[in-house]
PALUMBA-238403 format. One line per field, with one value per residue (C-alpha): residue number from 1; residue in one letter; x, y, z. Coordinates in nm, 4 decimals, padded with zeros to 6 digits. Example, Ala and Ser with C-alpha at 12.3 -4.5 7.8 and 13.67 -1.06 7.14 Angstrom:
! residues 2
resi	(1, 2)
resn	(a, s)
X	(01.2300, 01.3670)
Y	(-00.4500, -00.1060)
Z	(00.7800, 00.7140)
This chain:
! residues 159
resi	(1, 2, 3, 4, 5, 6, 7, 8, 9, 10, 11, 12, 13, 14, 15, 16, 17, 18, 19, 20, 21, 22, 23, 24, 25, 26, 27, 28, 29, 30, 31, 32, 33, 34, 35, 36, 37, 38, 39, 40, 41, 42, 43, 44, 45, 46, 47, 48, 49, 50, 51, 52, 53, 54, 55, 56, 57, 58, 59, 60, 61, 62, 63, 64, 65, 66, 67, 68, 69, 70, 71, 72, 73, 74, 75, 76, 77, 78, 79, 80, 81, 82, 83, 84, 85, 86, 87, 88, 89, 90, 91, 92, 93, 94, 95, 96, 97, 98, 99, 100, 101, 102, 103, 104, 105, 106, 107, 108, 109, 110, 111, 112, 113, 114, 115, 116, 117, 118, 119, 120, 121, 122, 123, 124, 125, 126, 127, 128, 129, 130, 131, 132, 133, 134, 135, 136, 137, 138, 139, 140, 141, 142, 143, 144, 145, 146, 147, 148, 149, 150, 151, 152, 153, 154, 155, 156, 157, 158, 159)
resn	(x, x, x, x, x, x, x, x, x, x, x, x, x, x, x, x, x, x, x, x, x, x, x, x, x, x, x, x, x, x, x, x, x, x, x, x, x, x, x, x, x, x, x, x, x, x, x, x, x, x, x, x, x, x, x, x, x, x, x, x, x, x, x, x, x, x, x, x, x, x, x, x, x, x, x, x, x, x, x, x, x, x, x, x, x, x, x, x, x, x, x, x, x, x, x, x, x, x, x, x, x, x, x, x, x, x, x, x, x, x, x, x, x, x, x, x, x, x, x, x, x, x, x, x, x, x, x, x, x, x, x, x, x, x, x, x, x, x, x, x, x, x, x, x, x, x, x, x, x, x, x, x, x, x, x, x, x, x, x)
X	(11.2674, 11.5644, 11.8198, 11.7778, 11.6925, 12.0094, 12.0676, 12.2856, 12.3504, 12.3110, 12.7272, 12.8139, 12.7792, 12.3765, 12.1815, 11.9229, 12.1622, 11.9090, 11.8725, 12.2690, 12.2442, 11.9363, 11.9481, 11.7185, 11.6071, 11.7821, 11.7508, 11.9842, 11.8701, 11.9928, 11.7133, 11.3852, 11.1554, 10.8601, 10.8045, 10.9268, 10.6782, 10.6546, 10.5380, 10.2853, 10.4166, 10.6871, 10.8371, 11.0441, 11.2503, 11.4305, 11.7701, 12.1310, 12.2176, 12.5285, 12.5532, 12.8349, 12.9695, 12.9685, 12.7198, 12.4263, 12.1344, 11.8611, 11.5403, 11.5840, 11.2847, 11.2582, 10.9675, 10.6917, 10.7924, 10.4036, 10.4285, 10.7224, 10.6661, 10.5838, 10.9361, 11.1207, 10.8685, 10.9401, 11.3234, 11.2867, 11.0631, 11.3542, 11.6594, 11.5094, 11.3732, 11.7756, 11.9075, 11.6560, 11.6042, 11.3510, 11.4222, 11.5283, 11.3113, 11.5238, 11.4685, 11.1176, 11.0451, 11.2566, 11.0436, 10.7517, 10.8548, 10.9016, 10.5534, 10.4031, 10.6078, 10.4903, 10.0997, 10.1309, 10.2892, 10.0440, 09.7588, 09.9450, 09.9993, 09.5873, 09.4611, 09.6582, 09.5614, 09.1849, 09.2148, 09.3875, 09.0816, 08.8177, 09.0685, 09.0270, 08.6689, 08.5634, 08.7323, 08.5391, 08.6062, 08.7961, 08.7111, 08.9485, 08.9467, 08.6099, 08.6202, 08.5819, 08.4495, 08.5807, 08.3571, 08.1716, 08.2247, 07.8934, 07.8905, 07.8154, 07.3782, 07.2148, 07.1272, 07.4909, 07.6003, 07.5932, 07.3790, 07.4175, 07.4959, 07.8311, 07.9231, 08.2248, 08.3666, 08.4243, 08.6740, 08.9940, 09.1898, 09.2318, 09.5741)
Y	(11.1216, 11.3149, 11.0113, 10.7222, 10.4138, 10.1727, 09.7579, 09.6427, 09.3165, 09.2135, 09.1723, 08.8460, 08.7942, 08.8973, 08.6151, 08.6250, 08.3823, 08.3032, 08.6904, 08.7429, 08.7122, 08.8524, 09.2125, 09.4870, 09.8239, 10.1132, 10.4605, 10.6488, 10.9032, 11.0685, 11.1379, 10.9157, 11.2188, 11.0473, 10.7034, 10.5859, 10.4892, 10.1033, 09.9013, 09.6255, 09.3564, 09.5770, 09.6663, 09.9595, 09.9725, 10.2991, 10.2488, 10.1624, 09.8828, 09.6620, 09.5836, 09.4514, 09.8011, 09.9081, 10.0635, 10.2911, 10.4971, 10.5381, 10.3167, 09.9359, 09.8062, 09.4132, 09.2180, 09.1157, 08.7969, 08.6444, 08.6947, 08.4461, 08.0910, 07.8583, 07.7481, 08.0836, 08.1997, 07.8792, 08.0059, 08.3085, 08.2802, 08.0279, 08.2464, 08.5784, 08.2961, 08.1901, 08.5477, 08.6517, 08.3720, 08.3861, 08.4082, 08.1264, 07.9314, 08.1364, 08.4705, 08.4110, 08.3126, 08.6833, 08.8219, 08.6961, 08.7485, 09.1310, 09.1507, 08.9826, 09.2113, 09.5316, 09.4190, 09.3790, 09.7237, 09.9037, 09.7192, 09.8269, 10.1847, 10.1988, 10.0367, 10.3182, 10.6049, 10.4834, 10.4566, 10.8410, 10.9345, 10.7997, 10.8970, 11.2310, 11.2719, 11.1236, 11.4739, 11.7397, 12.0253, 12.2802, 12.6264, 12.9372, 13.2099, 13.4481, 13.6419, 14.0244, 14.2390, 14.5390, 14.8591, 14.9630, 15.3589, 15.4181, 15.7917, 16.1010, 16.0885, 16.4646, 16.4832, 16.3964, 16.7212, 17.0330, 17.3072, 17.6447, 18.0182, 18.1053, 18.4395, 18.6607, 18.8268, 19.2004, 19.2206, 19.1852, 18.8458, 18.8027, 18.8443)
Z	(07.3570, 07.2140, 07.2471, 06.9494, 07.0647, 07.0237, 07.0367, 07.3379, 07.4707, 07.8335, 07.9875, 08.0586, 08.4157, 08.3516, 08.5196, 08.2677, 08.0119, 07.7868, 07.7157, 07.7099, 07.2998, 07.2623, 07.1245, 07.3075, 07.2570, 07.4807, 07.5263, 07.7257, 07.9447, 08.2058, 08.3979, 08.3731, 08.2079, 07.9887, 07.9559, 07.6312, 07.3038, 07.3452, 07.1299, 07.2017, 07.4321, 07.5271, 07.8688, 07.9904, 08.3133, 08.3694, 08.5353, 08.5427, 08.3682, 08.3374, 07.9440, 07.7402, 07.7015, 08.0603, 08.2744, 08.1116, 08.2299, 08.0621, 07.9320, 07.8601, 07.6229, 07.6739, 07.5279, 07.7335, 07.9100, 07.8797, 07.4813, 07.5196, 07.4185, 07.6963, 07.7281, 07.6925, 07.9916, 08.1990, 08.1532, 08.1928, 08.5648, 08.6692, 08.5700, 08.7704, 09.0428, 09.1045, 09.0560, 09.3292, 09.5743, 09.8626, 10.2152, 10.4176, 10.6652, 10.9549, 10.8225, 10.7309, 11.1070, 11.1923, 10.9777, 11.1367, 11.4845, 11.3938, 11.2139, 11.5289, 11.7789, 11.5859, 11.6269, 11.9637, 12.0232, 11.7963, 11.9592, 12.3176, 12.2102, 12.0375, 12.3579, 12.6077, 12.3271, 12.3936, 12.8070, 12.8085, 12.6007, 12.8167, 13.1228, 13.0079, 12.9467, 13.2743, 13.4419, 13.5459, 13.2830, 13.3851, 13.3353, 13.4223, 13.6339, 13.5520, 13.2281, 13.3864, 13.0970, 13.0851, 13.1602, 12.8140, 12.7650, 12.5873, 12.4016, 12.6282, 12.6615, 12.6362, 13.0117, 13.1189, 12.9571, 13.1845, 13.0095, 13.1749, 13.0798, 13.0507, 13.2057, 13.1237, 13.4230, 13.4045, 13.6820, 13.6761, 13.8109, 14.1613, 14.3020)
């Protein structure tokens, strides 16, 4: 990577807390290229990020969140748990009502496709209107060609 890697600090309105003090690696970049060199139990996650000196592109390194101790990971999985919740029980049953909706109209739309198909193969085929083949001009045969003498005429043209 042609940027150094540099320490920043996660801004204060991160929802990770317990990682607001801790410092991690960051390359800035503005487009996401090549994957970093990590070291082991690293992560990278290319992006924009909000840090404690404003809003940077580029690589953020972060340690491996199963290498954390058993507590740090139980804090961790709850901090990111809160910052994304899940769906509530309404939305969930939305959810499910479009996933069921969308089965029945694919299994609709399969079951028509199939009925056209056999529709269509149960008709007679259909052939069009009689090729006509043109006439073949074969090459001029010996005994088609007139063989005779050829005269010259002595007298003069005829009026």
């Amino acid at each position: 990577m042609s940027s150094p890697a540099e320490f920043v600090y996660l801004a204060a309105d991160s929802p990770l807390v317990s990682w607001r003090d801790r410092p991690l690696r960051f390359i800035a970049a503005p487009f996401m290229q090549q994957r970093p060199e990590l070291r082991k139990g690293e992560g990278a996650s290319f992006g924009t990020f909000r840090l404690r000196d404003g809003d940077k592109t580029g690589w953020l390194v972060i340690p491996n969140p199963a290498a954390l101790g058993a507590a740090a990971k139980k804090t961790f999985v709850d901090e990111l748990v809160s910052a994304n919740p899940g769906l509530d029980e309404a939305a969930l049953e939305r959810l499910e009502l479009e996933r069921l909706c969308w089965e029945y109209a694919e299994a609709r739309r399969l079951k028509e496709r199939a009925e056209e198909s056999r529709r269509l193969a149960s008709l007679p085929q259909q052939t069009g209107p009689p090729q006509v083949q043109p006439p073949v001009r074969l090459a001029m045969q010996p005994s088609e060609v007139y063989q005779g003498e050829w005269c010259v005429s002595t007298h003069p043209p005829l009026p």
